[in-house]
N, C-alpha and C positions, 0 to 999 in steps of 0.2 A: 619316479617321475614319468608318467605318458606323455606319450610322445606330441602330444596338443599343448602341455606345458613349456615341452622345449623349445629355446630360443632357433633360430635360422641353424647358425652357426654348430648348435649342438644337433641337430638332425645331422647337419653334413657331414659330422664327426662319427655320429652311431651309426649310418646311415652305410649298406653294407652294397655296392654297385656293383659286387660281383655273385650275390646271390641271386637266391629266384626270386622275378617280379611277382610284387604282392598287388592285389586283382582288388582287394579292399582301399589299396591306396588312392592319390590322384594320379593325372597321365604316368605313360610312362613306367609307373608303379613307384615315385618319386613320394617324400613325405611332408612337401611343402603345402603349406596355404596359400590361397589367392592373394593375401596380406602380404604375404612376407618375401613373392616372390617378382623377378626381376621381369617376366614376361607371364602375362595371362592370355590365354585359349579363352575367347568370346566362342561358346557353340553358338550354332544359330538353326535348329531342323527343318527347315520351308523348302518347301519347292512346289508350290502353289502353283506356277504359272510355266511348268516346265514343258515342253512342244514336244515329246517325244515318248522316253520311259522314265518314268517316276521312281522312287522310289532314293534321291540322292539327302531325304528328309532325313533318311536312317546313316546317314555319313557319318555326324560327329560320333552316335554310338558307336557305329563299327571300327572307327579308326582309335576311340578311347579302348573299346575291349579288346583290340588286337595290342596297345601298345605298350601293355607291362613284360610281351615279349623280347624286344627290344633289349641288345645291347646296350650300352650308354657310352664305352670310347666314344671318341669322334676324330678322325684320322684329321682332320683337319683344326679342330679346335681343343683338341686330348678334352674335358671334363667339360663340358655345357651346362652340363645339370646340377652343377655349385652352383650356377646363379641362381639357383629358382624357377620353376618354372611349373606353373599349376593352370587345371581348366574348369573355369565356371563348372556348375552344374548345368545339364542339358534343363532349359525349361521349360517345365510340362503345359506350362499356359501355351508357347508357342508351339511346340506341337501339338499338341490340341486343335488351337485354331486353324493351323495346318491340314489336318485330318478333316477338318468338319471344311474347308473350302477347298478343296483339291477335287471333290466329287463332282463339286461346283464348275470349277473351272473345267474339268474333263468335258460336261456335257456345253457350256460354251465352246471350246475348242472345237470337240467336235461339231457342231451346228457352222460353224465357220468351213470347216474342212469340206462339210456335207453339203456346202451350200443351200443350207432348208430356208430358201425363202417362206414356206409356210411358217417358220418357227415362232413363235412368240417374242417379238421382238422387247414389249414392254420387260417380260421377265430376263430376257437375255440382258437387257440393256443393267436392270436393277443388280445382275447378278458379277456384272463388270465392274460396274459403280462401289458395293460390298469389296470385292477382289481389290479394287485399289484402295480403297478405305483402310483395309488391312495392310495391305505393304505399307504403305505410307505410314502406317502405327509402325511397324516394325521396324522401317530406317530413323521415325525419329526415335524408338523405345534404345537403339543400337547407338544412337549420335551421341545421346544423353550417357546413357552407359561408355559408352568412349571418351568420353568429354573429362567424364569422372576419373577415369584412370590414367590419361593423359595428363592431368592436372596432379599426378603421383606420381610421374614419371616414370609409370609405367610401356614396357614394349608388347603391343597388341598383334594379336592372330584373330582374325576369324575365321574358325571351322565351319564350314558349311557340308549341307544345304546349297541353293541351288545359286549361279553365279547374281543374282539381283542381292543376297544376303549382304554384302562388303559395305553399302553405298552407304551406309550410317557410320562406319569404321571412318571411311574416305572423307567422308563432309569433315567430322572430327579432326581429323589428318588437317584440314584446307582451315579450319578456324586455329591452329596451330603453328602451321607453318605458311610463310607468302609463296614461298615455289618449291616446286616439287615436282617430279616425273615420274610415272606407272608403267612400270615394267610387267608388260600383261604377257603370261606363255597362254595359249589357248588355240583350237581349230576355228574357231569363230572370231569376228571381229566385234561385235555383239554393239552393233551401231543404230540398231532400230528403232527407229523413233517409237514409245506405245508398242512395239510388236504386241499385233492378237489384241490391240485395244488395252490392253496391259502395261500402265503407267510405268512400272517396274518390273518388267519381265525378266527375265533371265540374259532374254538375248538383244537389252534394251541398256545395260550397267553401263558400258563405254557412253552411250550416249548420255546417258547423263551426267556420268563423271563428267562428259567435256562441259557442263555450263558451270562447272567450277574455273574460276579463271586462274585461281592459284595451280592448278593443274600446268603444266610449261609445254610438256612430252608426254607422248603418248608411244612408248615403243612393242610393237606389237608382234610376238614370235610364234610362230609356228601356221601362220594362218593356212586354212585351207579348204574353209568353206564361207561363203558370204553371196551376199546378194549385189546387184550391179549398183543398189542407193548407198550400199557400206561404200565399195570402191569408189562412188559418187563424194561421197563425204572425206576419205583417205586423200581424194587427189584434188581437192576442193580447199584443204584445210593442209599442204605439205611442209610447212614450217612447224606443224603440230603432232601433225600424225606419223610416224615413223613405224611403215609395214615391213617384216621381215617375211617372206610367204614361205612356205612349206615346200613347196617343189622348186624356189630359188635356190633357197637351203640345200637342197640334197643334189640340184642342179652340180653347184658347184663345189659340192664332198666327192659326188662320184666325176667330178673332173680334175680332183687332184689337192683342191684347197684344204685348210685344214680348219677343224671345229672352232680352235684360237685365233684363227683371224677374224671368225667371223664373229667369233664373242666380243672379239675389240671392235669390231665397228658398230657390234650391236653397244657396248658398252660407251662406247664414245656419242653415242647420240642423246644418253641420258645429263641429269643436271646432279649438282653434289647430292642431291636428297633424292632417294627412290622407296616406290611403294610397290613391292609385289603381287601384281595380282593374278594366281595361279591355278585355272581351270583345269581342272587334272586330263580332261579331256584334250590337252596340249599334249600328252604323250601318245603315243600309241597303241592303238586301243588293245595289244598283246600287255600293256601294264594296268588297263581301267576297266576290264571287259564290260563290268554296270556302271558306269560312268551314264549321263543321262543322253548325251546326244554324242556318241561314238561317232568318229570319221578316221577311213583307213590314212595310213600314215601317220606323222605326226615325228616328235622327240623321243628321245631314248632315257631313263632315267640318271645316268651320267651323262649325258647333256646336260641335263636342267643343272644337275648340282654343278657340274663343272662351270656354267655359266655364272652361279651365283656365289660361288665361289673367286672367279674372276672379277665379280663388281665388287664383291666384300677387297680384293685386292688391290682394286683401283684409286682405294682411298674415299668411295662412295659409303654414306651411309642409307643402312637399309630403314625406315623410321615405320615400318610396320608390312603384313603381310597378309592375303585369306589364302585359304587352300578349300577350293569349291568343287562340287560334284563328284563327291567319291561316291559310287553305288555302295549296295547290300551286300556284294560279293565277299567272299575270304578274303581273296587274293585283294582284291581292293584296297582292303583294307590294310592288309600285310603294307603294302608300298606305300598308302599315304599316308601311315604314319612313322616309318620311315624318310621320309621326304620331310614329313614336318616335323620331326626333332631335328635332321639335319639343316633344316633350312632353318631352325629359328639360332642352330649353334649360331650358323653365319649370319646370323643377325644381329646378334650379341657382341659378334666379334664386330663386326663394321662400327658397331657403337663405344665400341671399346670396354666391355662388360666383363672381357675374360683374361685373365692374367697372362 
């Protein structure tokens, strides 16, 4: 019998987690289907509209062809990978269309930057209009796809690509559930209204998550760069927005506090339902070096886990997660997919998935 014939239960049986990862399989080097398993990896390759260095298009590959390295213990959940756990195929339509507007948006971006009044405004303007044409395809092609597996009770990941990729996962999430809190680690606050003229920019996903009203909390870790209109909005909106900043944080480590208190206050401002939304450029850029918009500082990678670990133990559940902007790099790639097999154990565990 091949191994496409075998039921769930008999892969998990043949199924050898202390051999070598096989590179033909799915994530991980695991031998489930997208059918059969308990959480699915939506990749999503875009980064159309990214203000910086590009290239976080090539995320889901890198983190897939780094992760049949991977151990599979899990100190905190021992075996994750009995429930299932498989990743879409990367698709080639969306990268594509990714490839063919990126050049696009480059030479907008840049004419903004450059301030070329001379520019061709009719073309710029048509070349905007296209740019948001497409994302807009994109979050509803992602809602729809969400919608779908949600209604299988399925537990979703979106791999990205660039932090605008989630907001179709997130709507999905909001026609699901009435309330719910987004637990976002990230250097940015990503509150821009249109940033760049760009509907759905990268550095525009907070803001639009907030016209979902099922949305409750917004608790935001690591920040450490933003504009005076983000903080305009943070303190405009305090029953909503809940900012933990990045040099508060390390304010009071290097005075003595410890990471666990500040996890429980970060943890206590959340509602029983969270949604992860984890900019890899939340760490330090010694863990993301091609990450798209690096800023020094930031989180440690046992911070992040320890933190989500802590919510998985508060009794909170985790009802979905993305992991966005991992660059090109090795290294990159080494830790964000490490990051995302541990972070989906404890996602499973908060759901009650694992024995």
């Amino acid at each position: 019998m091949n191994e496409t014939q075998q039921s769930k239960e008999e892969k998990i049986k043949n199924f050898d987690p202390d051999g070598v990862g096989n590179t033909r399989a799915n994530i991980f080097g695991l031998p489930f289907s997208v059918e059969e398993s308990d959480v699915v990896i939506i990749p999503v390759p875009w980064d159309v509209t990214v203000s910086n260095i590009d290239g976080t298009s090539n995320g889901p590959e890198n983190v897939f062809n780094q992760s049949s390295q991977i151990d599979l213990y899990d100190e905190f959940t021992s075996e994750p990978w009995k429930a299932g756990i498989a990743m879409e195929e990367i698709p080639s339509n969306i990268l594509r269309r990714n490839q063919n507007l990126r050049p696009m948006a480059q030479k907008y971006i840049q004419w903004l930057e450059k301030q070329e009044v001379e520019a061709d405004d009719e073309e710029l303007t048509a070349i905007r209009n296209e740019i948001n044409k497409a994302c807009e395809d994109l979050v509803e092609n992602i809602r729809h796809r969400s919608g779908e597996y949600l209604q299988k009770d399925k537990l979703l990941v979106i791999l990205g690509g660039d932090h605008s990729t989630p907001l179709g996962l997130i709507k999905a999430l909001a026609e699901k559930h009435k309330d719910f809190g987004i637990l976002q680690i990230d250097a940015h606050a990503d509150l821009r209204p249109a940033y760049e003229g760009f509907s759905h920019s990268h550095a525009s996903i907070m803001h639009n998550a907030m016209q979902l009203p099922q949305i409750s909390t917004f608790v935001q870790v690591g920040l450490r760069d933003f504009c005076p209109q983000e903080i305009a909005v943070i303190k405009e909106n305090p029953k909503r927005m809940k900012p933990f900043f990045s040099r508060d944080i390390h304010r009071r480590l290097f005075e003595g506090q410890t990471w666990q208190t500040i996890c429980q206050e970060i943890i206590e401002q959340l509602p029983k339902k969270v949604y992860i939304s984890f900019d890899i450029d939340g760490l330090d850029p010694a863990w993301c070096p091609s990450t798209g918009t690096p800023v020094p500082g930031g989180l440690s990678y046992n911070q992040v886990l320890y933190l989500f670990e802590e919510l998985a133990r508060s009794g909170r559940t985790i009802i979905g997660f993305d992991l966005v902007e991992t660059g090109s790099g090795q290294l990159d790639g080494i830790i964000a997919c490490r990051l995302l097999y541990k972070t989906i154990a404890i996602m499973l565990k908060s759901n009650g998935k694992l024995q």
